[in-house]
Biopython code that builds the backbone (N, CA, C, O; Angstrom):
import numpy as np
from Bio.PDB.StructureBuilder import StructureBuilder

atoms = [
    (1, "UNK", "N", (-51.284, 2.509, 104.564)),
    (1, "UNK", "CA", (-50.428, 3.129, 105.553)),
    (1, "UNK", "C", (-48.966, 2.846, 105.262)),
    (1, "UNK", "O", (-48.011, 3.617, 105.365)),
    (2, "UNK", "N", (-48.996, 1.405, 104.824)),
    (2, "UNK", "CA", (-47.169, 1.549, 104.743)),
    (2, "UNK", "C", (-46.784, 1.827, 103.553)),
    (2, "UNK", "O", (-45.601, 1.552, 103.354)),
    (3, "UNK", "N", (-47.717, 2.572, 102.098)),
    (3, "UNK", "CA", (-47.198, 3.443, 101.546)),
    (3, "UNK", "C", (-47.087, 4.777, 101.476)),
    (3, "UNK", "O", (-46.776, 5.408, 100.466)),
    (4, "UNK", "N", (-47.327, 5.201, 102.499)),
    (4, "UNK", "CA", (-47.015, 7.029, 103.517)),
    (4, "UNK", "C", (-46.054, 6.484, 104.012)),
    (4, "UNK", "O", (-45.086, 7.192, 103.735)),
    (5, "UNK", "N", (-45.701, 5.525, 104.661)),
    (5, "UNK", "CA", (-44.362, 5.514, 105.598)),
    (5, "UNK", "C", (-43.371, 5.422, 104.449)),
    (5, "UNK", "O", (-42.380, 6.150, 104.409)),
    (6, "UNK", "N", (-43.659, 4.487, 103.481)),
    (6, "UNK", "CA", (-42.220, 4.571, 102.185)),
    (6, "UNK", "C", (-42.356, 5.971, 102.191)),
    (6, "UNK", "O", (-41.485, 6.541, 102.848)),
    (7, "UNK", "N", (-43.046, 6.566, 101.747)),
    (7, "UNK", "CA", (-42.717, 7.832, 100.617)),
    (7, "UNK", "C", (-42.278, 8.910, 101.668)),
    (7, "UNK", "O", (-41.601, 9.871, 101.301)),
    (8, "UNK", "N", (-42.681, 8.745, 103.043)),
    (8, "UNK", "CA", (-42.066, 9.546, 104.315)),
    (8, "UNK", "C", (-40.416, 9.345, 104.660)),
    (8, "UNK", "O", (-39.740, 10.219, 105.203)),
    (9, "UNK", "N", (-40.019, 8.319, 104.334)),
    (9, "UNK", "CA", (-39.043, 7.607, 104.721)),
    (9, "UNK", "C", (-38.128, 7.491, 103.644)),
    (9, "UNK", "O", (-37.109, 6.826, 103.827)),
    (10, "UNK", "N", (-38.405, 8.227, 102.163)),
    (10, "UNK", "CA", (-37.815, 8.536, 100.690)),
    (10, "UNK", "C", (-37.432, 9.705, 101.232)),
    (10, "UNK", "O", (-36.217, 9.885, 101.309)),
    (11, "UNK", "N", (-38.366, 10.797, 101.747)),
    (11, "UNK", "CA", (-38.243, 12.013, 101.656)),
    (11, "UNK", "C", (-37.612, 12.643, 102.366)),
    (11, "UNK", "O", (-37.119, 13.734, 102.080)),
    (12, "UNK", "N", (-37.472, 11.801, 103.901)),
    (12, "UNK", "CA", (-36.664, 11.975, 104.649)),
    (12, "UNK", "C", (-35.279, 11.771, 104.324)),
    (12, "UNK", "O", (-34.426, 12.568, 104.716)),
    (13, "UNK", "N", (-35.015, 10.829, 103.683)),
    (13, "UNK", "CA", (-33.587, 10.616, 102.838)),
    (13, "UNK", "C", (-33.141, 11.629, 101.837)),
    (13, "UNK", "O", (-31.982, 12.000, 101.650)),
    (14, "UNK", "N", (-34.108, 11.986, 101.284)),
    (14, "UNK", "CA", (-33.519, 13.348, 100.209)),
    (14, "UNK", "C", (-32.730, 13.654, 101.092)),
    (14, "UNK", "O", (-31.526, 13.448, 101.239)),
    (15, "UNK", "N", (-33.907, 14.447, 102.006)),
    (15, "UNK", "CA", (-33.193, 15.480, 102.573)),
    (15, "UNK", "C", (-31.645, 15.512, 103.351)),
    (15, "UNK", "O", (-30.710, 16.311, 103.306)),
    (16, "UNK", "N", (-31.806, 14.624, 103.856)),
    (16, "UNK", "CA", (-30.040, 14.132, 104.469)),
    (16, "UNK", "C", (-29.438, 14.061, 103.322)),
    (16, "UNK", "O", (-28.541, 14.855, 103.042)),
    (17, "UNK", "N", (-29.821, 13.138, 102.519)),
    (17, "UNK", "CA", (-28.283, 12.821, 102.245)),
    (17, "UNK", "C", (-28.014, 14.516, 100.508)),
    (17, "UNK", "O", (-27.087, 14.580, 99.701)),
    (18, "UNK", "N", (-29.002, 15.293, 100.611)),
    (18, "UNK", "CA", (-29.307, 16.299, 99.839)),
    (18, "UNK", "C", (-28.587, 17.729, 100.808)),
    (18, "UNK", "O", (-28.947, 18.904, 100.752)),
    (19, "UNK", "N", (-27.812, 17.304, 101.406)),
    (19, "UNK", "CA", (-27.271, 18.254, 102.140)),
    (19, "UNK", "C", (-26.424, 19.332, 101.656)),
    (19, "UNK", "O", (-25.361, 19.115, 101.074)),
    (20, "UNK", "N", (-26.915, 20.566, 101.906)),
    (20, "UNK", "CA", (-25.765, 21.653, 101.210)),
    (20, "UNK", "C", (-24.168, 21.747, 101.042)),
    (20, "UNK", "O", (-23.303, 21.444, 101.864)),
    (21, "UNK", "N", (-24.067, 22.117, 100.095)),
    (21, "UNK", "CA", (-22.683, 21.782, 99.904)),
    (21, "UNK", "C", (-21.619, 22.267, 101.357)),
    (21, "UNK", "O", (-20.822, 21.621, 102.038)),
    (22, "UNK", "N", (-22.110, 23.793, 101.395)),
    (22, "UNK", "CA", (-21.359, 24.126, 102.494)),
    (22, "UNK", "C", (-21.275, 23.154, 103.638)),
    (22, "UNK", "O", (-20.275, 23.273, 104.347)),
    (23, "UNK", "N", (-22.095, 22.261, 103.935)),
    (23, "UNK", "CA", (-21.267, 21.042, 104.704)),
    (23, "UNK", "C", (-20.236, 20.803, 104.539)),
    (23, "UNK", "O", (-19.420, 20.776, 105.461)),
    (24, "UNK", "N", (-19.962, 20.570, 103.387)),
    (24, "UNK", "CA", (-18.765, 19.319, 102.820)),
    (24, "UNK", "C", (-17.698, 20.265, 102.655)),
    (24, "UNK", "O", (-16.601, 19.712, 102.589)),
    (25, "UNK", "N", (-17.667, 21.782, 102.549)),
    (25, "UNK", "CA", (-16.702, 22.815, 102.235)),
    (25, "UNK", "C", (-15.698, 22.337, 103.213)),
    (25, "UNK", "O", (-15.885, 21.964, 104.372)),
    (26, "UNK", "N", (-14.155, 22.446, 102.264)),
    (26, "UNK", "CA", (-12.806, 22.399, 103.225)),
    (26, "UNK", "C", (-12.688, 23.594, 104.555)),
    (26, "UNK", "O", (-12.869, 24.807, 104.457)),
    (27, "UNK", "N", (-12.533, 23.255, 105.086)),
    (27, "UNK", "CA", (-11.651, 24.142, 106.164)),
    (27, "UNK", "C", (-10.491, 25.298, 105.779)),
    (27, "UNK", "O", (-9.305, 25.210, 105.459)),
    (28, "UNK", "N", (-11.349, 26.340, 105.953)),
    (28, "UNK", "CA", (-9.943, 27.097, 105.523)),
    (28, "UNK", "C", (-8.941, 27.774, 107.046)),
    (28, "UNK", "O", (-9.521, 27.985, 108.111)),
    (29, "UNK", "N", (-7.954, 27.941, 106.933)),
    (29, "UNK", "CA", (-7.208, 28.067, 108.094)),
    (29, "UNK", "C", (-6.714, 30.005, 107.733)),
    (29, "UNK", "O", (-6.722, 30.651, 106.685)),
    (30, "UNK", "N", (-6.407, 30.311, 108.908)),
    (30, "UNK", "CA", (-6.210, 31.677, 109.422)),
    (30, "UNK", "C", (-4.377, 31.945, 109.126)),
    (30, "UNK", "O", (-3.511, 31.322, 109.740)),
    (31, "UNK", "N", (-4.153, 32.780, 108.285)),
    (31, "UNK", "CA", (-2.490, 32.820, 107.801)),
    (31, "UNK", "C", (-2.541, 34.499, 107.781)),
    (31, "UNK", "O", (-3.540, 35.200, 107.616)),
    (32, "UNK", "N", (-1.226, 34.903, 107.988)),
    (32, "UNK", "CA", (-0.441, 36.300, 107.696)),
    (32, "UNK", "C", (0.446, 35.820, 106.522)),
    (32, "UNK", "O", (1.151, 34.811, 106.538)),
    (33, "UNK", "N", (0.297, 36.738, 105.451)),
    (33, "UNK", "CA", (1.417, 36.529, 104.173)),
    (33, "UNK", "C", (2.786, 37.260, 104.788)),
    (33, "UNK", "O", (2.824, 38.373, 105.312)),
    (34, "UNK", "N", (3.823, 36.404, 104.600)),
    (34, "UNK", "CA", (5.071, 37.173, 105.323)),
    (34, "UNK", "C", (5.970, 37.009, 103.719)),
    (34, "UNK", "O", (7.129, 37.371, 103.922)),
    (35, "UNK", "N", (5.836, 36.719, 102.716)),
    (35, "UNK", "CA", (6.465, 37.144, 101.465)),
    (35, "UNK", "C", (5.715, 36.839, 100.191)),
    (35, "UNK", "O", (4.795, 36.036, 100.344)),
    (36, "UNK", "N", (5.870, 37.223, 99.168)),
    (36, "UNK", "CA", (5.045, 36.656, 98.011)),
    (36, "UNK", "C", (6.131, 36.455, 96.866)),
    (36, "UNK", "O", (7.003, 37.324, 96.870)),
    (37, "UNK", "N", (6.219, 35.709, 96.120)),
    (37, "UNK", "CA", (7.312, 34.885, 94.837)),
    (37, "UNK", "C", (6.741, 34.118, 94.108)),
    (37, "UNK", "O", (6.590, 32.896, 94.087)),
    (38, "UNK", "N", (6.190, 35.581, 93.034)),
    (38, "UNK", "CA", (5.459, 34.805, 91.962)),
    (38, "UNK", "C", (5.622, 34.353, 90.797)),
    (38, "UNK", "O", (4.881, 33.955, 89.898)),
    (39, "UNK", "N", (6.943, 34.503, 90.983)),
    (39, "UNK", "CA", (7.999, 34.044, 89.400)),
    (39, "UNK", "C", (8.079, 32.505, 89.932)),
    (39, "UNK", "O", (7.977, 31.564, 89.145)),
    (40, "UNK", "N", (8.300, 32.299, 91.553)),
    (40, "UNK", "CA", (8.695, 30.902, 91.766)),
    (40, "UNK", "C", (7.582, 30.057, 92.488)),
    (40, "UNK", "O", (7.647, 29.091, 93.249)),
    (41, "UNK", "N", (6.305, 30.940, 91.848)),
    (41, "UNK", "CA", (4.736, 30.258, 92.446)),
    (41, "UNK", "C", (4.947, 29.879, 94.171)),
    (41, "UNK", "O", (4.690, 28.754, 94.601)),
    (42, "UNK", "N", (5.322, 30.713, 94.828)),
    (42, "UNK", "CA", (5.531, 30.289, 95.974)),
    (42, "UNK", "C", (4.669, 31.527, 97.488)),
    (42, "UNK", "O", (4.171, 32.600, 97.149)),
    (43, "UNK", "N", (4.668, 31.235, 98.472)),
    (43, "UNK", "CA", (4.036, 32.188, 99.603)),
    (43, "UNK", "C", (4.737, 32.115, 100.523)),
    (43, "UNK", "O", (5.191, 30.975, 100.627)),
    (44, "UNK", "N", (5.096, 32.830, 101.332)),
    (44, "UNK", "CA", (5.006, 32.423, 102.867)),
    (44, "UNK", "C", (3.921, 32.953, 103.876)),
    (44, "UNK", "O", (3.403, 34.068, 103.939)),
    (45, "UNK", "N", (3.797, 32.234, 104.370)),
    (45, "UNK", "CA", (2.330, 31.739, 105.116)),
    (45, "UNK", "C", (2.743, 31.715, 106.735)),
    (45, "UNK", "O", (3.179, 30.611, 107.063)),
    (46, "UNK", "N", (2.697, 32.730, 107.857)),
    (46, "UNK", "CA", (2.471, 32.616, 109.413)),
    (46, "UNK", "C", (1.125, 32.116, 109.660)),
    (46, "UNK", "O", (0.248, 32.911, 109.323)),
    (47, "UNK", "N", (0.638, 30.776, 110.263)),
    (47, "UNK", "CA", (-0.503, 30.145, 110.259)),
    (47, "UNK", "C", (-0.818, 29.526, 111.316)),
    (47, "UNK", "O", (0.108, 29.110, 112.012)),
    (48, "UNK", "N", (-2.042, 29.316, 111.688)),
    (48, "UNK", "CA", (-2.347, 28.514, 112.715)),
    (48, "UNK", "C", (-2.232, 26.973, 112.475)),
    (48, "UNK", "O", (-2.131, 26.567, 111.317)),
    (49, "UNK", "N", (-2.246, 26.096, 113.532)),
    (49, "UNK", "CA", (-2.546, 25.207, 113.648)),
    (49, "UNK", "C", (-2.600, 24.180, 112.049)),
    (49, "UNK", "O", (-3.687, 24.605, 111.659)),
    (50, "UNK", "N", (-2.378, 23.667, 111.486)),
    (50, "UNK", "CA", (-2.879, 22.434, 110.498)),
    (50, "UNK", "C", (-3.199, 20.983, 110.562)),
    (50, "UNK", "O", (-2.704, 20.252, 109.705)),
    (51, "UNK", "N", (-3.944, 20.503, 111.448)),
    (51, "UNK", "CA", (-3.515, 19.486, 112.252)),
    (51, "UNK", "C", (-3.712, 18.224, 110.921)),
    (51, "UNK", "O", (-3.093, 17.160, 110.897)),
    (52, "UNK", "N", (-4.842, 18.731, 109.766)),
    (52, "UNK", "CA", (-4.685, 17.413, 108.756)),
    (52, "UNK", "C", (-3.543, 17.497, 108.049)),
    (52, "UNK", "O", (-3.473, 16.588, 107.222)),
    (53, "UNK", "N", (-2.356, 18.437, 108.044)),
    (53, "UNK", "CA", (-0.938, 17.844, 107.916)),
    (53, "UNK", "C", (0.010, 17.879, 108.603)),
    (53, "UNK", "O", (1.057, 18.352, 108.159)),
    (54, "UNK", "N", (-0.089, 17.314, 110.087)),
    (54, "UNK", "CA", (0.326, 17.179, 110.738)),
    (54, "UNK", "C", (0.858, 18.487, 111.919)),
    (54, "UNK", "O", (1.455, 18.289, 112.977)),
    (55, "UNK", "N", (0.485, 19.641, 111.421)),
    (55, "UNK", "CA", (1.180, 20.249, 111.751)),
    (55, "UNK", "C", (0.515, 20.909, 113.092)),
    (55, "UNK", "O", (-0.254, 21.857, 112.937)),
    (56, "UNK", "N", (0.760, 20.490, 114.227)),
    (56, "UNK", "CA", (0.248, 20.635, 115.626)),
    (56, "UNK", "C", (0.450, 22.210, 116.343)),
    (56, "UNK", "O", (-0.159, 22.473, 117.380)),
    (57, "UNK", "N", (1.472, 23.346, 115.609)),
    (57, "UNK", "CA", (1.327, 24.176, 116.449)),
    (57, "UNK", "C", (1.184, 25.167, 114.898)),
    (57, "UNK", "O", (1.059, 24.609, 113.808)),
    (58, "UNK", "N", (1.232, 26.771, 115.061)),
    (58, "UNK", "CA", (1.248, 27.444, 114.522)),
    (58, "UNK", "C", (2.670, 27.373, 114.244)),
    (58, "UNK", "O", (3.530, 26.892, 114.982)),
    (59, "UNK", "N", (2.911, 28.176, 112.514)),
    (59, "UNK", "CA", (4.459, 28.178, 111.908)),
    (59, "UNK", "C", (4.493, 29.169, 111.013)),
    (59, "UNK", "O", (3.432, 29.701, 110.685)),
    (60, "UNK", "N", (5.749, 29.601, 110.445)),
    (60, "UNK", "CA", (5.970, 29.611, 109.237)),
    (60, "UNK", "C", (6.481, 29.232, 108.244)),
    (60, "UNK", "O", (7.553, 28.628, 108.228)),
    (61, "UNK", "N", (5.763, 29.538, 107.177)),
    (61, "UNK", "CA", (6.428, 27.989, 106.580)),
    (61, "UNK", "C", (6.476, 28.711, 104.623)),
    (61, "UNK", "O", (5.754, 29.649, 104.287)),
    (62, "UNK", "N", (7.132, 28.240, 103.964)),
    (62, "UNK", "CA", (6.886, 28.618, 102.524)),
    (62, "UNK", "C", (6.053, 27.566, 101.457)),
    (62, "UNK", "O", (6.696, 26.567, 101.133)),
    (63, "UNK", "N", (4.973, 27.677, 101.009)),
    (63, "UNK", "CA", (4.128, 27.025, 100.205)),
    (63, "UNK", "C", (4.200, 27.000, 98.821)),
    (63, "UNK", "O", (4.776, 27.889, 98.195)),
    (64, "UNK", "N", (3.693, 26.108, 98.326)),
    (64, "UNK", "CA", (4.161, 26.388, 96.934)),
    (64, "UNK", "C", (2.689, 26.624, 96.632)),
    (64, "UNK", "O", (1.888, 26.398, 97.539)),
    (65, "UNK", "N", (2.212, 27.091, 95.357)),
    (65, "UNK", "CA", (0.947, 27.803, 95.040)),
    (65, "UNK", "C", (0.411, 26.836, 93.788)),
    (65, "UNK", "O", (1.059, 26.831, 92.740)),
    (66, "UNK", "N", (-1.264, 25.696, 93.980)),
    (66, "UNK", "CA", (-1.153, 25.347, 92.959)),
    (66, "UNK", "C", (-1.460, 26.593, 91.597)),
    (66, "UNK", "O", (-1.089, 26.312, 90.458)),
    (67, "UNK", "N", (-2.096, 27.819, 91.863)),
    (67, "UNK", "CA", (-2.640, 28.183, 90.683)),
    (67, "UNK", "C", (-2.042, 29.683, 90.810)),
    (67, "UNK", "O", (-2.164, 30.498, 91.723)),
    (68, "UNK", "N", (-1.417, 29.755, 89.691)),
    (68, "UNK", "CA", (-0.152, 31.346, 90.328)),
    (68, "UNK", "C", (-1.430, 32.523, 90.010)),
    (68, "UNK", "O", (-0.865, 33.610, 89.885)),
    (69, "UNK", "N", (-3.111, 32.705, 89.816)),
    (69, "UNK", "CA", (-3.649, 33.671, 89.738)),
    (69, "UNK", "C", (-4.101, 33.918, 91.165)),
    (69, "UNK", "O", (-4.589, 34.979, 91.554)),
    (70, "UNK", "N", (-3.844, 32.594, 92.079)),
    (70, "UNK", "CA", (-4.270, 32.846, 93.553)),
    (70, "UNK", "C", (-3.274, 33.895, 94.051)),
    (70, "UNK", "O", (-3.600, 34.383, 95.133)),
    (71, "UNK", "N", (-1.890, 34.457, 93.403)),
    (71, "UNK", "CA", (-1.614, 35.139, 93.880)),
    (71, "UNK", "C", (-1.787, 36.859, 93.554)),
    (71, "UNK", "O", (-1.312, 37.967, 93.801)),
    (72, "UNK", "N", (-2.438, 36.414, 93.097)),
    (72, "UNK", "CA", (-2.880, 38.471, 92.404)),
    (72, "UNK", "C", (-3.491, 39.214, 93.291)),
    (72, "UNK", "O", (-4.642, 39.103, 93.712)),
    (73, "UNK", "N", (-2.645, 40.012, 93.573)),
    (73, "UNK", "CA", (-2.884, 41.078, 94.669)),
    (73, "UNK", "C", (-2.921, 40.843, 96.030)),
    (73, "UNK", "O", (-3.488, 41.572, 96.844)),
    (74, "UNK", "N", (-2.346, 39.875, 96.268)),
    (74, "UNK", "CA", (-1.967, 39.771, 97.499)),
    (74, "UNK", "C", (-0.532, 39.943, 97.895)),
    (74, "UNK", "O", (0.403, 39.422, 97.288)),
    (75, "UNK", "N", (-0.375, 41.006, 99.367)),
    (75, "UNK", "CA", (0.787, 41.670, 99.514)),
    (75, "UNK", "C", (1.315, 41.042, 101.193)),
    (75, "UNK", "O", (0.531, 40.470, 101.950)),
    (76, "UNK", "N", (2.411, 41.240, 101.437)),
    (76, "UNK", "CA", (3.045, 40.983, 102.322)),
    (76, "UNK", "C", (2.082, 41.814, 104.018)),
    (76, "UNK", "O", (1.921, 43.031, 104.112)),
    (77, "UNK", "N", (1.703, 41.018, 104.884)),
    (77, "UNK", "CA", (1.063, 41.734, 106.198)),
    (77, "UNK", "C", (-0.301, 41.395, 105.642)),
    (77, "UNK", "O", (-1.178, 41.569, 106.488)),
    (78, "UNK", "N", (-0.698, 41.007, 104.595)),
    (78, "UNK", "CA", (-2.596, 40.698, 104.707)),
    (78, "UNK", "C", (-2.891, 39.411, 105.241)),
    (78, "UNK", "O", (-2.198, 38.396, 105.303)),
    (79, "UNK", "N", (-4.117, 39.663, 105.633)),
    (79, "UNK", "CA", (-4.055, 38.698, 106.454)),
    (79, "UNK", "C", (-5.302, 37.669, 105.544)),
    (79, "UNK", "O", (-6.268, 38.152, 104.952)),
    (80, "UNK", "N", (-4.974, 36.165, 105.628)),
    (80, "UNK", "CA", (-5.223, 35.287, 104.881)),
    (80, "UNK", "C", (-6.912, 34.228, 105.285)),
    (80, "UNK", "O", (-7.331, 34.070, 106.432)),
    (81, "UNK", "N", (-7.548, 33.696, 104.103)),
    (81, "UNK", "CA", (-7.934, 32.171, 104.574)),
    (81, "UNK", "C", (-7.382, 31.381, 103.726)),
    (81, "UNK", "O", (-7.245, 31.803, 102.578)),
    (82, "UNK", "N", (-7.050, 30.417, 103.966)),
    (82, "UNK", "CA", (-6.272, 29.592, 102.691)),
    (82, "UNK", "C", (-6.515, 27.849, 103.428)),
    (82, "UNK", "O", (-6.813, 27.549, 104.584)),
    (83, "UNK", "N", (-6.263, 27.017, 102.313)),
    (83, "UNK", "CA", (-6.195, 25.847, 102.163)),
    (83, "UNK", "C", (-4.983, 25.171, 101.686)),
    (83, "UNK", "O", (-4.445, 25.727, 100.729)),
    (84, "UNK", "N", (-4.511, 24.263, 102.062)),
    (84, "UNK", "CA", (-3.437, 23.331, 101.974)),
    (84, "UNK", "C", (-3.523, 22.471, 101.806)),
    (84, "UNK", "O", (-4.215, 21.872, 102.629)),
    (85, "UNK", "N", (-2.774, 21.400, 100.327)),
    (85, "UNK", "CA", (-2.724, 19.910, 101.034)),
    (85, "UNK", "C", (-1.288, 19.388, 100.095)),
    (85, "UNK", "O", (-0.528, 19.900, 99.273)),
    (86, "UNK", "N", (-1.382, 18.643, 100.476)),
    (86, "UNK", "CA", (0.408, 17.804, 100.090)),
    (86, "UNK", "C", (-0.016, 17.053, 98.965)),
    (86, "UNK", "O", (-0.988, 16.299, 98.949)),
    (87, "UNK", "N", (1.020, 17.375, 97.703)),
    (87, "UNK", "CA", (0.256, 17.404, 96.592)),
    (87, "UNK", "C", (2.308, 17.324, 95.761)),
    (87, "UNK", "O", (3.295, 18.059, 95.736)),
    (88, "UNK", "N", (1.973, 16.174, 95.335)),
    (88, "UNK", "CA", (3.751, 15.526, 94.916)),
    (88, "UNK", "C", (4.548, 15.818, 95.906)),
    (88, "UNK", "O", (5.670, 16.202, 95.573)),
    (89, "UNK", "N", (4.207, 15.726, 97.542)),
    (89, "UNK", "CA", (5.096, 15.551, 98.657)),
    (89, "UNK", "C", (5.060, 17.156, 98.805)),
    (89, "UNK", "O", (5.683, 17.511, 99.806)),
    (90, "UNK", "N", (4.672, 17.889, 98.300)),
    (90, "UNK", "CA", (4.848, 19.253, 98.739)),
    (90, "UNK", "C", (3.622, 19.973, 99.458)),
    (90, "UNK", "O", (2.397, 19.889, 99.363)),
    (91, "UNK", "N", (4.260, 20.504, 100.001)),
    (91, "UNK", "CA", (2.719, 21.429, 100.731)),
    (91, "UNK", "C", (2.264, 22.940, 99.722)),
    (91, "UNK", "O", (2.875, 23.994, 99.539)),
    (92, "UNK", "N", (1.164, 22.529, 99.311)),
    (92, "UNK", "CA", (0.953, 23.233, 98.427)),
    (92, "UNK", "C", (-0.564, 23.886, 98.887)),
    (92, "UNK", "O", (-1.454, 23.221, 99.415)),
    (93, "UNK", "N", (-0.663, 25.626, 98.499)),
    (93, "UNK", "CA", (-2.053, 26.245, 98.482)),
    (93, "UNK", "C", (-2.647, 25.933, 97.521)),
    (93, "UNK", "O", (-2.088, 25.953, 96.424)),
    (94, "UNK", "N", (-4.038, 25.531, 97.677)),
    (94, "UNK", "CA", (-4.473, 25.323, 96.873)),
    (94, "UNK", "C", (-5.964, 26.000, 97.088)),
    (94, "UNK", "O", (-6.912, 25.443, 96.535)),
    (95, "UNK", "N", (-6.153, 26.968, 97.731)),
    (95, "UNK", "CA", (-7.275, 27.825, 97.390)),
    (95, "UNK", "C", (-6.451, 29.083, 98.455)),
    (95, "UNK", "O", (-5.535, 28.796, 99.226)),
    (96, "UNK", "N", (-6.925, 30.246, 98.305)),
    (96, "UNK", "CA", (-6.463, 31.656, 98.891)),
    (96, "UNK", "C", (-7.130, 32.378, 98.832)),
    (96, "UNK", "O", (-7.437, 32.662, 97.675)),
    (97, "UNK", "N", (-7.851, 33.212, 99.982)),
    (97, "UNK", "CA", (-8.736, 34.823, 99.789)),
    (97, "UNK", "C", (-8.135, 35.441, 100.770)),
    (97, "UNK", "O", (-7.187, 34.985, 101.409)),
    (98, "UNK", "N", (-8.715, 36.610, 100.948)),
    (98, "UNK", "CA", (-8.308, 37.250, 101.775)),
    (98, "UNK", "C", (-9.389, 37.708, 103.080)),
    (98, "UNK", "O", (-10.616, 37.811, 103.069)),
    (99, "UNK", "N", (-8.518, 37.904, 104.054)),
    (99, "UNK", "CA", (-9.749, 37.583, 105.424)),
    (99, "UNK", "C", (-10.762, 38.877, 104.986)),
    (99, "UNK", "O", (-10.708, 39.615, 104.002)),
    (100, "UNK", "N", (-11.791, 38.840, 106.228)),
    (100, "UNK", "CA", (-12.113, 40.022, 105.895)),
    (100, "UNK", "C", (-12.631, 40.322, 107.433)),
    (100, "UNK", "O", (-13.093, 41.425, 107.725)),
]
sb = StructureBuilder()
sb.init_structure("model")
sb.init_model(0)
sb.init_chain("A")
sb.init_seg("    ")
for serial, (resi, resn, name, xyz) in enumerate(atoms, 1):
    if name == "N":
        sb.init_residue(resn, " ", resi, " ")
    sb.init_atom(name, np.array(xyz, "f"), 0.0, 1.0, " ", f" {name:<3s}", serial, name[0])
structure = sb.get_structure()
């Protein structure tokens, strides 16, 4: 009997700690593109809320872009999901799609 409870009590552990990734997926936040500057890898971003950088209300704000192909084809008025994090003191995108 208490080798059914090990191997119950293994399997039960897969499974937790075997958890789909989409758990662990970042948070992406809700933005309007209000300019795009892709010579100077940069966005501007009207956004909600960011509260893991501090940022407590909705803003706008200009981002710098880590990967300048996140900006291909994206135009001024679309509306965004994107990710942020402070990255050499700067607030930087570092993932971008577009809502849908």
């Amino acid at each position: 009997m208490s080798l059914r409870l090990l191997f119950t009590s293994a399997a039960i552990a897969c499974l937790v700690f075997a958890a789909p990734a989409s758990c662990f997926a970042a948070q992406l936040f809700h933005g309007e593109v209000r300019a795009v500057d892709a010579a100077q890898g940069k966005i501007t971003l009207k956004h909600e809320p960011i509260r893991k950088l501090d940022m407590e209300e909705g803003m706008t704000m200009v981002y710098r872009i880590k990967e300048p192909s996140l900006l291909q084809g994206v135009v001024p008025g679309e509306h965004v999901l994107f990710d942020a994090e402070k990255v050499d003191g700067r607030f930087t995108v570092t993932h971008l799609e577009k809502a849908k």
